[in-house]
N, C-alpha and C positions, 0 to 999 in steps of 0.2 A: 550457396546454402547460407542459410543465415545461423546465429549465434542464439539467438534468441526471439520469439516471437513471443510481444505482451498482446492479453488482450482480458478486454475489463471496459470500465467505461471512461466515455469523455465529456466533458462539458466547460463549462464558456463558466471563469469564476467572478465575479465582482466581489470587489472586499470594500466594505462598509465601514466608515468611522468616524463616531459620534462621543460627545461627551457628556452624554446622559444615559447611561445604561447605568447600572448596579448590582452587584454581586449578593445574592440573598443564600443562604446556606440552610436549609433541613433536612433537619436528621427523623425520621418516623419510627415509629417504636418497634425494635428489632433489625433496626436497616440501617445501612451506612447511609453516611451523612453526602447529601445530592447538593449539586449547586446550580440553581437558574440564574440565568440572565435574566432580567428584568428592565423594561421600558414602562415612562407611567403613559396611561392611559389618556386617552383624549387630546393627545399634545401632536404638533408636528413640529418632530426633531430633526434642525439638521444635521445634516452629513459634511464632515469636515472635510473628508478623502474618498475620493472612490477612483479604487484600480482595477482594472479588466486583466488579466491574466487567463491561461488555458489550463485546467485539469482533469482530474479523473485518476482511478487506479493504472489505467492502461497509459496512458500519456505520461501521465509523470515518470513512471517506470522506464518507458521508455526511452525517454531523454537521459533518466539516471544511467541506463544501463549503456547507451550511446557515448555520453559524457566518459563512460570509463574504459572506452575502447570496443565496445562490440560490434558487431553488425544486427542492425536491430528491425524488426517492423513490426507494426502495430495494428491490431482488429481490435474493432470496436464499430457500433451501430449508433451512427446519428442522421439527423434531417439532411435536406439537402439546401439550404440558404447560406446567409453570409455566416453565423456561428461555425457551420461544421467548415465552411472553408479557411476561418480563423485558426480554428483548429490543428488542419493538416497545413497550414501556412508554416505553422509553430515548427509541427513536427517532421518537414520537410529544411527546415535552418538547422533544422540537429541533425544533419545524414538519416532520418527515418525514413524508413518505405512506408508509404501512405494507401499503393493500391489495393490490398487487401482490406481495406475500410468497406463498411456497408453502409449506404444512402438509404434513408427509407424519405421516399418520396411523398407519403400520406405523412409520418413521421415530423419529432421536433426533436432537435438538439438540447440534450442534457445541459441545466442552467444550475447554481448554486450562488448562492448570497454568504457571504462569510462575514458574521457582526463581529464586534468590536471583540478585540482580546484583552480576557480581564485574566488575573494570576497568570499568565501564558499560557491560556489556551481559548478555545474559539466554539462556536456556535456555528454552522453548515445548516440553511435552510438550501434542502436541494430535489431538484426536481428533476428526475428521469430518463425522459424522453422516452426517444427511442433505445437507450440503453440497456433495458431490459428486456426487449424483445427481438435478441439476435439469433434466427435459426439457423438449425446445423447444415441446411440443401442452401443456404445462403452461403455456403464458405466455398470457394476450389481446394477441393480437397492435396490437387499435384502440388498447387504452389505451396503449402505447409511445409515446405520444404526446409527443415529447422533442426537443432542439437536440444533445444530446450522449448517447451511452453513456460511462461509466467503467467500465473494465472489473478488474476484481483476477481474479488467477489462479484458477483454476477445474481441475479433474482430472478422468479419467473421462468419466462420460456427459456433465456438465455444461460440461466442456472443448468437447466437438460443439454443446451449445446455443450456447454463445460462440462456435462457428465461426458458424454458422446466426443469430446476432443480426449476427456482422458484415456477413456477407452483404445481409439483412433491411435493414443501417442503409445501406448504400453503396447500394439501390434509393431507400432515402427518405430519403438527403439529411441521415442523421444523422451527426454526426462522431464520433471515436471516442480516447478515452484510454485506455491500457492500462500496468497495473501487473506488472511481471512478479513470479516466486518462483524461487529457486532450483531446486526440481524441476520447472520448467517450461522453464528455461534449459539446466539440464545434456539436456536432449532434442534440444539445435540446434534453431537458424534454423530448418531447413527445417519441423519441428514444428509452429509457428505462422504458418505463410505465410499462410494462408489468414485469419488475424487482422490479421498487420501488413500486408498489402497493402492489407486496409483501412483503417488507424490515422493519425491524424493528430497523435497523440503517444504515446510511449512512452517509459516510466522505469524503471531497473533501475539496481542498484549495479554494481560495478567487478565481482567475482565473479562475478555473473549475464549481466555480456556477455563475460567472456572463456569463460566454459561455454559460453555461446552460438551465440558467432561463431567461437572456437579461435584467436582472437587475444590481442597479448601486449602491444598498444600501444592506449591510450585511442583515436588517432587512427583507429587501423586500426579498429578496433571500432565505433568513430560511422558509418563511411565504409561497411561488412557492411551494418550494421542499416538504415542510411539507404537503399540500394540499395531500400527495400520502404515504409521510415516516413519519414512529412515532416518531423517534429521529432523529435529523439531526445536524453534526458539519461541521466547516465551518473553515479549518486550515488556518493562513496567516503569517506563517516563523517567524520574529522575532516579530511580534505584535503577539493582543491576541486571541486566540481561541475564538470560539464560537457555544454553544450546541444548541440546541430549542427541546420541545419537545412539542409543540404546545401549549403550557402554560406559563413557563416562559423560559428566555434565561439564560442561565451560563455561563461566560464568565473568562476567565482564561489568564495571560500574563503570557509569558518564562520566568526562570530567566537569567539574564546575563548574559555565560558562552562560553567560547572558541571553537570557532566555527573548527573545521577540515575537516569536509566535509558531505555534507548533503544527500548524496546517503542511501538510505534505510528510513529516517528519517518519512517521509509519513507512513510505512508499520508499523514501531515502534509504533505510535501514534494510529493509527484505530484499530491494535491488542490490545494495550492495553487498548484501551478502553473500545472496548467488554470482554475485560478479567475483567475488573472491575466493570461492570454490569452482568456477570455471577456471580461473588463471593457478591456483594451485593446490587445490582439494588440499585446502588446511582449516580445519573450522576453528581456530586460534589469530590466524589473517583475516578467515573473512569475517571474523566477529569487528576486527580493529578496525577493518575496511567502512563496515555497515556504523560502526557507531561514529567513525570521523565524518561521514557524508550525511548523516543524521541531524549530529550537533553542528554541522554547517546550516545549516538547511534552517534549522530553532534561531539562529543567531541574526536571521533576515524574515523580511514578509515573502509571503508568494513561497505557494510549493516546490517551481523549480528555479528560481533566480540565482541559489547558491548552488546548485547539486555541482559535484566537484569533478574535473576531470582525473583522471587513474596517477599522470605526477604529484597534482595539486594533493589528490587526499595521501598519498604516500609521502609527500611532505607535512602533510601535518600529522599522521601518526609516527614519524621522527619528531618532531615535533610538542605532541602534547602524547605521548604516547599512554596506553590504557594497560592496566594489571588485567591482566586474565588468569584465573584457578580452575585448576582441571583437578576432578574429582571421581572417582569410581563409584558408582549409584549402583 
C-alpha cells in the first residue's frame, strides 16, 4: 500500500535567463496594481542560462512527499518520447512508482518555459500536453491502492477524472489533499464541490480564495471554503499563513530569508503539510513542516533541487523555528 498517491500534471521545465527584461507595474482604475514582464520588441535577446529541470504539480509533490519519508507514486498523462521518459527517470531516483503513469501515444508532454525572476518571482509560459486529457477507464482502478490522494489542479477532461477519483476515494476510505490553481479558482466554489466535499485538506494562496469564494476577508474566506473542507490553508508569499479547521485558526509568518526564486514554492508548502499531519495529525507541526520545506525551496532555483528530507527540515525548524498563534474563529 502506498502513503500517498499524487497525481496532477508533468512537464519538462526550462528556465530562461536574460538581462533584458523589465518590470513595468499598472495599476487600472479600481484594481490592484499588476506587474508584467516586459521584453522590447523586435530584438533578439540572449540567454545567459538555460536549465532543464522536471515539473508539474504531480511530480514535484511527489518528490517532496518521498524526500520526507513516504511511499509515494505518481499519475499523470504525458507523451510517449524522450520528455516523458526524462521525467519518470527523475521520479524513479526518488523511490517513485512510475507505473501508474499514462502514455498517450497521439499525445505531447507538458513543456513550460520559466523567464527571468524579477522581485522573486517568475513568469511560466506552459504548455499542456497531454496533461489535461487523463481519463478515469484510463486508470487500474485495483492498483489505487493508497491511504491518501494529493491531488494538484487538473482541467478539462482530467478535471472530471478528479471529480470521479474523489468520489472512487470517499467509497474506499481514501483521504484527500488538494492543491488548487488560479484557473481553477477564478471558476468559484461551486466548480469543485464535487472535489472539496470530499477533501480533507486544501491549500491555495490568498488570490486563489478570494476568486474563489468572492470574499475580501482571510476569515470570511476559511469560514466559505470550510462549509465543504475539514482543514483549509490559505498561503500569501511573504506574510503569514493561515490553517482553519473549522474551530480555530493557526496562523504562521515566514521567517526572513533570501528570496531566489519562487517556482515550486506552493507545491513545497501543501506537500508538506500533509506530510506533517500524516506523521502526527498536529496542524501546528505540519504548518512548521510546510513553511521550512517552502523557504528551502525560495532560497534555490528549480522546484525541486532543495525539497528537504523529514531530518533535514526537522533540523531546520530547531533551527530557525516559526511563532504559530492559535485562535478561536
Amino acid at each position: 500500500m502506498y502513503d500517498i498517491i499524487t497525481i496532477g500534471s508533468s512537464t519538462v521545465d526550462v528556465f530562461a535567463k536574460t538581462e533584458y527584461s523589465e518590470l513595468i507595474k499598472i495599476k487600472s482604475k479600481g484594481k490592484a496594481e499588476v506587474n508584467f514582464l516586459a521584453y522590447p520588441t523586435g530584438s533578439k535577446i540572449l540567454v545567459e542560462e538555460l536549465n532543464f529541470t522536471t515539473g508539474g504539480g504531480a511530480t514535484n509533490t511527489a518528490v517532496s512527499l518521498s524526500r520526507l519519508g513516504h511511499k509515494v507514486a505518481c499519475i499523470s498523462k504525458m507523451g510517449c518520447g524522450p520528455n516523458s521518459e526524462l521525467i519518470k527517470k527523475d521520479l524513479k531516483k526518488e523511490k517513485i512508482e512510475t507505473s501508474l503513469m499514462v502514455c498517450d501515444k497521439k499525445g505531447r508532454t507538458g513543456y513550460s518555459i520559466v523567464l527571468d525572476s524579477i522581485e522573486h518571482d517568475r513568469t511560466i509560459l506552459t504548455f499542456k500536453g497531454s496533461n489535461n486529457n487523463l481519463k478515469f477507464n484510463e486508470l487500474n482502478l485495483k492498483n489505487l491502492n493508497t491511504r491518501w490522494f494529493y491531488f494538484s489542479t487538473m482541467m478539462d477532461e482530467s478535471f472530471k477524472t478528479l471529480e470521479r477519483l474523489a468520489n472512487f476515494a470517499n467509497k474506499k476510505g481514501i483521504k484527500i489533499a488538494f492543491n488548487a490553481s488560479s484557473y481553477l479558482a477564478e471558476k468559484g466554489i461551486d466548480y469543485s464541490k464535487n472535489i472539496l466535499k470530499y477533501t480533507d485538506i486544501f491549500v491555495l494562496n490568498k488570490e486563489e480564495a478570494a476568486s474563489m469564494t468572492k470574499k475580501n476577508n482571510i476569515q470570511d474566506m476559511l469560514k466559505e471554503i470550510c462549509k465543504l473542507v475539514k482543514i483549509t490553508i490559505i498561503t500569501d508569499g511573504a506574510n503569514e499563513a493561515v490553517a482553519y479547521d473549522r474551530e480555530f485558526t493557526y496562523s504562521i509568518k515566514p521567517n526572513k530569508v533570501k528570496v531566489v526564486e519562487t517556482t515550486g514554492a506552493g507545491d513545497a508548502f501543501a506537500s508538506a503539510f500533509l506530510s506533517g499531519m500524516i506523521k502526527k495529525n498536529n496542524i501546528e507541526f505540519a504548518l512548521a513542516l510546510a513553511m521550512a520545506n517552502s523557504e528551502s525551496v525560495i532560497q534555490h532555483h528549480g522546484a525541486k533541487n532543495k525539497l528537504l528530507t523529514y531530518g533535514e527540515a526537522l533540523n531546520y525548524i530547531k533551527k530557525q523555528p516559526h511563532k504559530i498563534i492559535k485562535r478561536k474563529l
